[in-house]
N, C-alpha and C positions, 0 to 999 in steps of 0.2 A: 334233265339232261338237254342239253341244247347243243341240238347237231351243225345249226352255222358257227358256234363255239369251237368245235372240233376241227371241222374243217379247216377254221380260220387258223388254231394253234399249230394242227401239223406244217404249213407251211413258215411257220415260224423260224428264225435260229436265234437261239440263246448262245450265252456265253459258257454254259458247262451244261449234260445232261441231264443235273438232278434240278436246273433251270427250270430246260425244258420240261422236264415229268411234274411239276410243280405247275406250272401253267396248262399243261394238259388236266391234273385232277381239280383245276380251279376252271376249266373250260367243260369237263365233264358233269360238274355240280350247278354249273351254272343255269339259269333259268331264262323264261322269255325277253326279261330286259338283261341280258349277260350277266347278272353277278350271283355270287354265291358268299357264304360264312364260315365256310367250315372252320376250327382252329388253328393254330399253329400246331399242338398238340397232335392232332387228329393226321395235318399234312406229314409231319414227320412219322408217324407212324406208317401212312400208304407207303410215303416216297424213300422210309430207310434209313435216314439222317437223323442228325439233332435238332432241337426247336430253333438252335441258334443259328443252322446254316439253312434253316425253313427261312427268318429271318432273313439272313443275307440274299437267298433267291429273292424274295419278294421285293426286299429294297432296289435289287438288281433291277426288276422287273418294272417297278413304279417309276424307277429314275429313266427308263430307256423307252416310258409311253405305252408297255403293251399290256401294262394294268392301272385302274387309278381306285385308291385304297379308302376308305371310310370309313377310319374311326367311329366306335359303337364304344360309350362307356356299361362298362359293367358284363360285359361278355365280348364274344368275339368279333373281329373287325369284317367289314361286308367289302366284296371287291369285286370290279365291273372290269370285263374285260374289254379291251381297245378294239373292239371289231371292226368300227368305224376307220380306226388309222392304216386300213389293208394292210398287206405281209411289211412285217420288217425284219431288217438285216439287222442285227448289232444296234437295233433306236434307231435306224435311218428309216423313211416311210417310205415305199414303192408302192404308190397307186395302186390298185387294180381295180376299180368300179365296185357299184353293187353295195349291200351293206344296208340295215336302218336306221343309218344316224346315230347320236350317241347316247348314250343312258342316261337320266334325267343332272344326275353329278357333275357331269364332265361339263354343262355350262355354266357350272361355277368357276372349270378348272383355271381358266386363264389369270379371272381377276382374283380367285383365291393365294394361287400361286405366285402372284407378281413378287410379294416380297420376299419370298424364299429361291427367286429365281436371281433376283437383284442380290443378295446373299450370296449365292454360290457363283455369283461371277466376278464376286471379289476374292473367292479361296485363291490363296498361289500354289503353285505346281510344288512348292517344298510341301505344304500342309496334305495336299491330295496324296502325295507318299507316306506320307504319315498316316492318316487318315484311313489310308487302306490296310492299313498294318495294325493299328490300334486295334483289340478282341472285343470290344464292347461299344457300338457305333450307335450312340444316345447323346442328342446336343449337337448335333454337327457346327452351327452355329458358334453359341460359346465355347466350347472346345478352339475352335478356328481363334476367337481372342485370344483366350489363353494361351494358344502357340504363339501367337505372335507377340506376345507379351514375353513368355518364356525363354522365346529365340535370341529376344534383343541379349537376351544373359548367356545364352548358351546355346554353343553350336547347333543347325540342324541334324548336323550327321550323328552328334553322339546323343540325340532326343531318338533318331530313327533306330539308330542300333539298340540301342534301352530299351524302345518300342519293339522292337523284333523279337531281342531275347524272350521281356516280360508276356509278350504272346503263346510264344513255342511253351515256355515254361506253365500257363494256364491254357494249353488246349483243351486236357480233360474237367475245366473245372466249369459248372456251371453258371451262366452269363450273369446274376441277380449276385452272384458272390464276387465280379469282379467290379471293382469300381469304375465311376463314368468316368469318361476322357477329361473331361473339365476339371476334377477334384484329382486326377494322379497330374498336369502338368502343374495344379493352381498349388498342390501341396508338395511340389519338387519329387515327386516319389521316382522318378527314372535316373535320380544319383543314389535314390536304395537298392535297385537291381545289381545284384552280382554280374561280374562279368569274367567269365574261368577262364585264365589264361595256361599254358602249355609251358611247363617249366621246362630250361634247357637244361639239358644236362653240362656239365662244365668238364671241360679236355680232363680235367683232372679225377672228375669218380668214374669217367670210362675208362681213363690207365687203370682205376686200380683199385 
């Protein structure tokens, strides 16, 4: 356990509380250079939740700098926490002194990341509603062609609402059973989703 880990976390704010308690039991496991392993498996079980919305914290967490993630093939992934980047608001950094530098990973992070930062600052603000809506967040990348490929044929609004339904409608279903974002736009599947309409009734079967 690593208690400038702790310290560092509570002054954190995330964007929802199972965030935050996800970065506190990745802050409690952590060691003298801040990272720890535990599962996804393992965090959903502390924190309460599904593996899937284990998942979306962490993604939350990696994209907002107050974790950086390292894949480990063949078991579980290792994550260092941002001690280095003092308190943040929402990914925004507020200084505060002090800290020992960063964990051996992080100077990679810059030129690791160049090309996936060059990436996501071509996403357009149609795709990022999409995107957030979509249940199974693998490919962000190709997924993004594929929208934009798919858009030129067919409106945004009726890909997002397709997106909506086919979400709602696979809450309960586990994430490896739903297909990638890439293979339902590349294979047209959001003109397969039903969409229930409310039939009216007509003047005439309420007379009688």
């Amino acid at each position: 356990m690593s208690i400038e880990c702790l310290n560092w976390c509570i002054k954190q704010k995330c964007a929802t509380p199972s965030t935050k308690l996800v970065l506190f039991v990745l802050s409690n496991y952590s060691d003298e250079k801040h990272s720890c392993y535990p599962s996804e498996k393992k965090l959903a079980e502390i924190v309460g939740v599904s593996e899937r919305q284990i998942r979306r914290c962490l993604h939350w967490l990696e994209e907002n700098k107050y974790i950086t993630i390292q894949p480990r093939a063949g078991t579980s992934n290792r994550y260092f926490m941002r001690v280095d980047m003092g308190v943040q608001r929402g990914g925004h950094t507020l200084p505060e002194g002090g800290g020992h530098g960063s964990p051996p990973i992080l100077k990679k992070d810059t030129k690791a990341n160049t090309k996936e930062k060059t990436k996501s600052n071509s996403y357009t603000k149609e795709f990022e509603i999409f995107w957030s809506v979509y249940p199974r967040k693998i490919g962000k990348y190709g997924a993004f062609k594929s929208y934009e490929k798919v858009s030129k044929e067919h409106p945004h609004k009726l890909i997002l609402e397709r997106a909506k339904i086919f979400s709602k409608n696979n809450e309960m279903t586990e994430e490896r059973f739903i297909p990638h974002c890439t293979t339902w736009l590349n294979q047209r599947r959001f003109l397969d989703v039903e969409v229930k309409t409310k039939k009216k009734s007509s003047l005439n079967s309420l007379a009688g």
